[in-house]
GUSERO-29803 format. One line per field, with one value per residue: y, x, z of N, C-alpha, C in turn. Coordinates in nm, 3 decimals. Example, Ala and Ser with C-alpha at 12.3 -4.5 7.8 and 13.67 -1.06 7.14 Angstrom:
GUSERO-29803
nc2	(-0.569:-0.225);
nc1	(1.319:1.285);
nc3	(0.780:0.708);
cac2	(-0.450:-0.106);
cac1	(1.230:1.367);
cac3	(0.780:0.714);
cc2	(-0.330:0.003);
cc1	(1.320:1.290);
cc3	(0.780:0.787);
end
This chain:
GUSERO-29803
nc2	(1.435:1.543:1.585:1.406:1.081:0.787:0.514:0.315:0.069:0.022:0.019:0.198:0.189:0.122:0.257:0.155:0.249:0.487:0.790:0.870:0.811:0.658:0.875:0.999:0.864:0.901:1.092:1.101:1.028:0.820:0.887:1.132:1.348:1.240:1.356:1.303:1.216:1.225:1.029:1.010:0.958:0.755:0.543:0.254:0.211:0.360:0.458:0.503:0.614:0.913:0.949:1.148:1.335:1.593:1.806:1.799:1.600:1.296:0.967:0.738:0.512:0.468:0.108:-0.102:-0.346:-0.154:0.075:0.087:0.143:0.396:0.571:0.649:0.780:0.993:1.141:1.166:1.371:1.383:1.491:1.293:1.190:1.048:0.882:0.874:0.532:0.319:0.266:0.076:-0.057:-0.251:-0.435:-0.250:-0.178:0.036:-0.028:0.134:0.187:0.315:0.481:0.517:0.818:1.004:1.351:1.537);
nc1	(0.328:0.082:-0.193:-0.467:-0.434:-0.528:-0.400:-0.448:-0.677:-0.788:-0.854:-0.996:-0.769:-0.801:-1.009:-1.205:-1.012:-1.046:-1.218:-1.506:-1.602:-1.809:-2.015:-1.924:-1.938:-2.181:-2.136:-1.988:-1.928:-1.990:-1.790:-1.660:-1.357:-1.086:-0.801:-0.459:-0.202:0.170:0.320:0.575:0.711:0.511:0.519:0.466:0.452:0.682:0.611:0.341:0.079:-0.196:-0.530:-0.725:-1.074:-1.179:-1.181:-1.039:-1.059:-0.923:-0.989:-0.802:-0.594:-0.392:-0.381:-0.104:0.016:-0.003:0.145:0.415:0.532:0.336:0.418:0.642:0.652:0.534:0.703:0.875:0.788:0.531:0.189:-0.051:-0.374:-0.735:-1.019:-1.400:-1.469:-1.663:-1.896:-1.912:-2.107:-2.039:-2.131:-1.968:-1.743:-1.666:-1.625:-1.432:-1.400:-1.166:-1.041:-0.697:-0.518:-0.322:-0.164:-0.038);
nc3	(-3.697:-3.542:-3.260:-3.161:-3.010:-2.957:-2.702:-2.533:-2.348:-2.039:-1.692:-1.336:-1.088:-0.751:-0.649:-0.419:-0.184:-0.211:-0.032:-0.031:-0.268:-0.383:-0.303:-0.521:-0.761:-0.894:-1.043:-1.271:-1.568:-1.881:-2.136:-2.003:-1.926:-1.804:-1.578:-1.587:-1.374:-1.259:-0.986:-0.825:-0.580:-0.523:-0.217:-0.283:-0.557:-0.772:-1.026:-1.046:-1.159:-1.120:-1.162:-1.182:-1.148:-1.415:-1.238:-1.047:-0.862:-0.689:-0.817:-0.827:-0.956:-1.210:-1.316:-1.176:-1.329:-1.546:-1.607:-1.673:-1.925:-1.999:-1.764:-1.800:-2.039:-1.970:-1.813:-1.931:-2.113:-2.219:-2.277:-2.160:-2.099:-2.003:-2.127:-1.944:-2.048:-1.938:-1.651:-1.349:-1.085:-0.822:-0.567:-0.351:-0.481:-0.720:-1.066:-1.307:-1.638:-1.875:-2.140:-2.273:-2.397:-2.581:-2.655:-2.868);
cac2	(1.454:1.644:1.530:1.289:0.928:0.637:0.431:0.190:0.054:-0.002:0.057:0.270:0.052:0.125:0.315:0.076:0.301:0.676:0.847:0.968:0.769:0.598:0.972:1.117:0.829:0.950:1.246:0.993:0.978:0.804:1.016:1.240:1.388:1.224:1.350:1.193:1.291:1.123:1.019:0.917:0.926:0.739:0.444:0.130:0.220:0.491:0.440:0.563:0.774:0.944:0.919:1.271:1.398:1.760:1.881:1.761:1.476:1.177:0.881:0.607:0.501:0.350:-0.024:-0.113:-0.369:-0.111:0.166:0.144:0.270:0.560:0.681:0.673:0.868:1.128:1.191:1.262:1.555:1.389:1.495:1.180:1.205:1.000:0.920:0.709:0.442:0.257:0.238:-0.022:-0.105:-0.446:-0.418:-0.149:-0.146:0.070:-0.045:0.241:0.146:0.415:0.491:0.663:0.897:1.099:1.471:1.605);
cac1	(0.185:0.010:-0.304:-0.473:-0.382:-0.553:-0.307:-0.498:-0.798:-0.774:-0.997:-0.898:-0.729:-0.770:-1.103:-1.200:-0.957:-1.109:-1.298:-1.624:-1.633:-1.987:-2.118:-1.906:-2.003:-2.307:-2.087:-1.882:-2.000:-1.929:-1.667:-1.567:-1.241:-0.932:-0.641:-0.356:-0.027:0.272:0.327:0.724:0.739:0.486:0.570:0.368:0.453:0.750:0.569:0.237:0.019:-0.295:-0.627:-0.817:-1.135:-1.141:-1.268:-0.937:-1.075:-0.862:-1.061:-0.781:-0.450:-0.374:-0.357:0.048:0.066:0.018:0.178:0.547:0.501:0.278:0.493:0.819:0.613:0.487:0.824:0.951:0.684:0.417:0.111:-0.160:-0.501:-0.789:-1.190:-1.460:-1.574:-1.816:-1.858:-1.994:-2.120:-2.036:-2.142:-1.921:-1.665:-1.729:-1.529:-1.426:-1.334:-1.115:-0.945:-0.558:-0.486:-0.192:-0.225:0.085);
cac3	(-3.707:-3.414:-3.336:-3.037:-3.059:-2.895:-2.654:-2.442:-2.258:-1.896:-1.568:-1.258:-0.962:-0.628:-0.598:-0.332:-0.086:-0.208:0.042:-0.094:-0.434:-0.373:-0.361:-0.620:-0.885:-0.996:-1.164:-1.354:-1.686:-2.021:-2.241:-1.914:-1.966:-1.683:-1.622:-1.514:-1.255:-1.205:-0.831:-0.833:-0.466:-0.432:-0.168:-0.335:-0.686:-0.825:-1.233:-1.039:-1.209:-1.031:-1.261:-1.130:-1.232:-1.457:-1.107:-0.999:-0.721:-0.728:-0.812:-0.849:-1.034:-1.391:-1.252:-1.162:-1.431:-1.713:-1.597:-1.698:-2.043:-1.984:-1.703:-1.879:-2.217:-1.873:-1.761:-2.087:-2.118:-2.319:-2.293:-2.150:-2.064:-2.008:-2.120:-1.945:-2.114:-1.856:-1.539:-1.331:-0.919:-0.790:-0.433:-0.272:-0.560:-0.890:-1.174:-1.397:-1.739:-1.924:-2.248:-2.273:-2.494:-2.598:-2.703:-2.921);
cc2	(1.486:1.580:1.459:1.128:0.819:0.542:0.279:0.182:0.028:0.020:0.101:0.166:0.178:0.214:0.314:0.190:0.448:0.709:0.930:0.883:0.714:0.745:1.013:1.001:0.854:1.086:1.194:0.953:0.942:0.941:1.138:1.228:1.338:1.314:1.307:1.293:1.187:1.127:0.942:0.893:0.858:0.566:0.268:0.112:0.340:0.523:0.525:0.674:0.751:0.962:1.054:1.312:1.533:1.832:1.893:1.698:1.356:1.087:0.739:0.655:0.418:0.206:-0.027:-0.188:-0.326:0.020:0.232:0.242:0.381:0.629:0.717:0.808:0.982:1.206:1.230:1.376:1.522:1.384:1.381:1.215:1.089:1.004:0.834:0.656:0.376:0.291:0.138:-0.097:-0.222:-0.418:-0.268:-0.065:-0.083:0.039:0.083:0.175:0.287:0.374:0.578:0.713:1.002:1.195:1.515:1.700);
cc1	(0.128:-0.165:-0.384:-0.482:-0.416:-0.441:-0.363:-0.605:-0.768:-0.916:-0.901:-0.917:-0.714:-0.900:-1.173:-1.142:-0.984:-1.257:-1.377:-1.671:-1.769:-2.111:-2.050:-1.959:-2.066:-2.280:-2.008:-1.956:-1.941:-1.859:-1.621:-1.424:-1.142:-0.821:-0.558:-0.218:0.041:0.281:0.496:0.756:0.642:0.494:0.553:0.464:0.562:0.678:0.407:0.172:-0.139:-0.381:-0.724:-0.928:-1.122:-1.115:-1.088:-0.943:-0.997:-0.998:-0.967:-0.624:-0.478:-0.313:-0.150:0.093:0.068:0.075:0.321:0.570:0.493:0.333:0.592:0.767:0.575:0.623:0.930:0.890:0.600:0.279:-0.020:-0.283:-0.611:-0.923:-1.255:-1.533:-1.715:-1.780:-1.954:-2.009:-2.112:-2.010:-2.104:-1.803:-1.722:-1.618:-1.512:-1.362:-1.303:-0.983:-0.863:-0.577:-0.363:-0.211:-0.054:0.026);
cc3	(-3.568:-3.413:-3.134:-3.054:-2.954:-2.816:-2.614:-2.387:-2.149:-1.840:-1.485:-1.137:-0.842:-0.574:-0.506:-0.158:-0.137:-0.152:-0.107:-0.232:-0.470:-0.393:-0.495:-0.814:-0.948:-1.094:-1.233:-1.494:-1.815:-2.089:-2.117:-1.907:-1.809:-1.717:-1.515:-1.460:-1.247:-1.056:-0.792:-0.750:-0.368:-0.361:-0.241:-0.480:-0.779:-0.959:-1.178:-1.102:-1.181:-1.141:-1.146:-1.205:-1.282:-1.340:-1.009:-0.877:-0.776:-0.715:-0.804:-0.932:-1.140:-1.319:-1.252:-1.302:-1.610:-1.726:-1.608:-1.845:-2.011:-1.853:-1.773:-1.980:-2.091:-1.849:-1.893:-2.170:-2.211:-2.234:-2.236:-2.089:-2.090:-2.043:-2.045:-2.048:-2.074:-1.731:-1.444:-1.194:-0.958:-0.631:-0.407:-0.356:-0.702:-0.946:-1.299:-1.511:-1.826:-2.062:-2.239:-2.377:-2.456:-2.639:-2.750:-3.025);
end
């Protein structure tokens, strides 16, 4: 069955360390379309995967502890992508809350 298929809820980790994200928030809006990259080299994390806006600005990573799955299903050539759900200042930090999705 072909189709798009609901995976998971999360939020994006590490936004905290992206230059610019305090201006680029205000273009962050409910149901905006993510997409996601694998990062296998990168030092912290090999399962990493990069959470970019359409625009293609990084905003962040799929947190470490949920990211073995949905790399493994990346590297086997499926399809993942992300929506926002909320998003939400707390001082200096925005919290992004985001839904996966699979596209086959």
């Amino acid at each position: 069955m072909k189709g798009i298929f609901f995976l998971f809820d999360t939020y994006v980790a590490g936004t905290t360390h992206i230059e610019g994200i305090e201006e680029l928030e205000p273009h962050l809006n409910k149901d905006d379309r993510l997409e996601f990259f694998r990062e296998p080299d990168n030092k912290y994390d090999n399962q990493a995967i990069v959470v970019k806006t359409n625009d293609g600005v990084k905003i962040g990573y799929i947190p470490q502890k949920d990211n073995v799955v949905f790399a493994r299903l990346m590297d086997a050539g499926k399809f993942l992508f992300g929506k926002i759900k909320s998003k939400e200042k707390k001082g200096s930090w925005i919290k992004i809350n985001i839904s996966l999705f699979l596209h086959e």
